[in-house]
C-alpha positions, -999 to 999 in steps of 0.1 A, spaced: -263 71 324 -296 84 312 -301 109 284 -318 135 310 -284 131 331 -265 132 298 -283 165 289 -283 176 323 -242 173 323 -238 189 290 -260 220 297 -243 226 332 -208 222 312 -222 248 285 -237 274 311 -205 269 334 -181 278 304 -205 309 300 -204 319 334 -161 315 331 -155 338 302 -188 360 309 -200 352 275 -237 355 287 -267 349 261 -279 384 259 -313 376 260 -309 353 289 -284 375 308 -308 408 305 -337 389 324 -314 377 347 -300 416 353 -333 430 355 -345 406 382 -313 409 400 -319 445 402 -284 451 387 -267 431 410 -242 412 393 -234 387 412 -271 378 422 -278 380 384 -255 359 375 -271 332 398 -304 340 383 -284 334 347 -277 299 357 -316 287 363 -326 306 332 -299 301 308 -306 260 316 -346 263 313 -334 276 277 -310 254 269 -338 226 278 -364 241 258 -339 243 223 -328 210 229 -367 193 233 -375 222 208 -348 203 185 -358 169 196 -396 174 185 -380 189 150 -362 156 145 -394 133 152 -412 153 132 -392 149 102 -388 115 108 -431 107 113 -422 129 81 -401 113 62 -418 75 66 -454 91 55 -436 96 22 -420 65 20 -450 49 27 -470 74 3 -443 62 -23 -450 27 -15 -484 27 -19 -478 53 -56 -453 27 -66 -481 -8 -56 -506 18 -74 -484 18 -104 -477 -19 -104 -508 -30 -100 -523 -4 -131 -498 -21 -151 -509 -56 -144 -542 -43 -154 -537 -31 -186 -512 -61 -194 -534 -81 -188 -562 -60 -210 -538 -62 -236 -536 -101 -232 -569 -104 -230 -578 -80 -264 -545 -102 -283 -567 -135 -271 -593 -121 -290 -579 -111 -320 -565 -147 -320 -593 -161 -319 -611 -139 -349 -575 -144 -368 -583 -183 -360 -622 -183 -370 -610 -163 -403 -584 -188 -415 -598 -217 -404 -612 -227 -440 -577 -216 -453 -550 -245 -467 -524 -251 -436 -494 -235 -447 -463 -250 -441 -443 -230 -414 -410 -256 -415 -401 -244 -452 -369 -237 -460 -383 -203 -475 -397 -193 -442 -370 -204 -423 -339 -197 -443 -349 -170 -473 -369 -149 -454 -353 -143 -427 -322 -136 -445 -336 -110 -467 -349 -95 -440 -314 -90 -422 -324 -113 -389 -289 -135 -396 -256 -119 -381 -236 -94 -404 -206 -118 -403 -225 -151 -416 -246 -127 -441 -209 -109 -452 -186 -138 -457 -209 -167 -460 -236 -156 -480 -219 -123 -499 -186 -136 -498 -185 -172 -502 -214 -182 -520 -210 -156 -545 -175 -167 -556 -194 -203 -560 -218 -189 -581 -198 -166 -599 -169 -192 -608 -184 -209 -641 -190 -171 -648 -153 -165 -643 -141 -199 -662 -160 -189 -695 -143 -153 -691 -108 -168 -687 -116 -196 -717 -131 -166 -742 -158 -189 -750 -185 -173 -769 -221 -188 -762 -234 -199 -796 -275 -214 -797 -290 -233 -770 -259 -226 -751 -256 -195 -753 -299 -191 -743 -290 -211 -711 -255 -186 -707 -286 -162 -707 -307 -179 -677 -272 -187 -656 -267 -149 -660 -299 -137 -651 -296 -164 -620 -266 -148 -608 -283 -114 -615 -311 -126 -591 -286 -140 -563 -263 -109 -564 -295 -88 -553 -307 -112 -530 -269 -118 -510 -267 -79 -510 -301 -71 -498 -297 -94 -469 -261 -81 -464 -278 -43 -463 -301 -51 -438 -282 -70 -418 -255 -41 -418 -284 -18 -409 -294 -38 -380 -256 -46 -370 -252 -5 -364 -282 -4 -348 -272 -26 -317 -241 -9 -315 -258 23 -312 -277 11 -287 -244 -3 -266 -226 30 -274 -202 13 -298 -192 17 -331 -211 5 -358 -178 10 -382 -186 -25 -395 -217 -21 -409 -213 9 -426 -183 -5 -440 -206 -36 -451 -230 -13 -471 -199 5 -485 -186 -28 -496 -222 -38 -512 -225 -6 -533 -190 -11 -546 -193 -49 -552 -231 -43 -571 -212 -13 -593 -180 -38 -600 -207 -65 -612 -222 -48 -637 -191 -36 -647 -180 -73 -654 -214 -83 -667 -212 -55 -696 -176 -64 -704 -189 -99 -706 -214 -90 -732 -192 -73 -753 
């Protein structure tokens, strides 16, 4: 069946039902009086060929509505398209400005160091001390490796003259001095990577919505481990 019949059958159902229960459109049904001359039942008839022209006219009325929205609607999807390429493609651009300007400062950083000594980037200093002191290694191999392990190695001849009570007496006790001041040095460098790391620990968990209990506890455990040293080193002095 074709949607004219369709709409044909569903007005004729909707004016019938009208016509059944006298439930007239008023606008409809007061044309249809007044040409009727206040016959009823004449008007009534007249009802039927009005009351269907109306129905018509909402429903292509309703059907224009709808296809205009639509033409609508795909003008700004394709005006979103074509925002969103704009976009893209302005991005492009200026990454590939900002490609272009780092290529350049390249090759100025390249033209000024080239009468410089080649420095040697597979150092164990570049690749192990620095990056340690700056907190790139994981809290867990900075805490127990490095704080925790290490520091009992290079704490334990510490802890073997303090159990024997031997006092440092000449040239012994001038190298006692440079093992201590070693230690000294190691303790702040285990504890400054161990305090950055923390640092960096809590800031990925903040960023996951976690808890970063770990590495505050970590920098906890630093400033109580760097008092407890000293504490040890000044008894060991006495």
């Amino acid at each position: 069946m074709s949607k004219e019949k369709e709409l044909e059958k569903k007005i004729a159902k909707i004016v019938k039902l009208e016509l059944d229960k006298s439930n007239y459109e008023d606008t409809a049904w007061l044309k249809s009086f007044k040409e009727a001359r206040g016959d009823k039942n004449e008007a009534r008839a007249i009802y039927v060929g009005i009351r269907t022209k109306d129905l018509e006219d909402e429903f292509y009325e309703e059907q224009s509505r709808i296809e205009q929205e639509k033409i609508e609607k795909e003008n700004k999807i394709e005006k979103e398209k074509a925002d969103r390429e704009n976009r893209l493609e302005q991005l492009r651009w200026k990454k590939e400005e900002l490609k272009n300007k780092r290529n350049v400062r390249e090759r100025e950083r390249s033209a000024y160091n080239y009468s410089k000594p080649p420095v040697n980037e597979d150092s164990f200093l570049e690749n192990n001390i620095k990056p340690f002191v700056r907190g790139e290694y994981s809290l867990p191999f900075s805490y127990w490796y490095i704080g925790f392990l290490f520091t009992i190695i290079v704490n334990l001849p510490l802890i073997i003259i303090d159990a024997q009570k031997v006092e440092p007496e000449g040239i012994g006790a001038f190298f006692y001095f440079l093992y201590v001041l070693a230690v000294i040095i190691y303790i702040i460098f285990a504890n400054l990577g161990i305090w950055r790391s923390a640092g960096f620990y809590v800031i990925e968990k903040i960023k996951k919505k976690e808890s970063g209990f770990w590495g505050y506890a970590a920098r906890v455990t630093v400033i109580l481990g760097i008092l407890r040293f000293f504490v040890e080193l000044a008894k060991a002095f006495k």
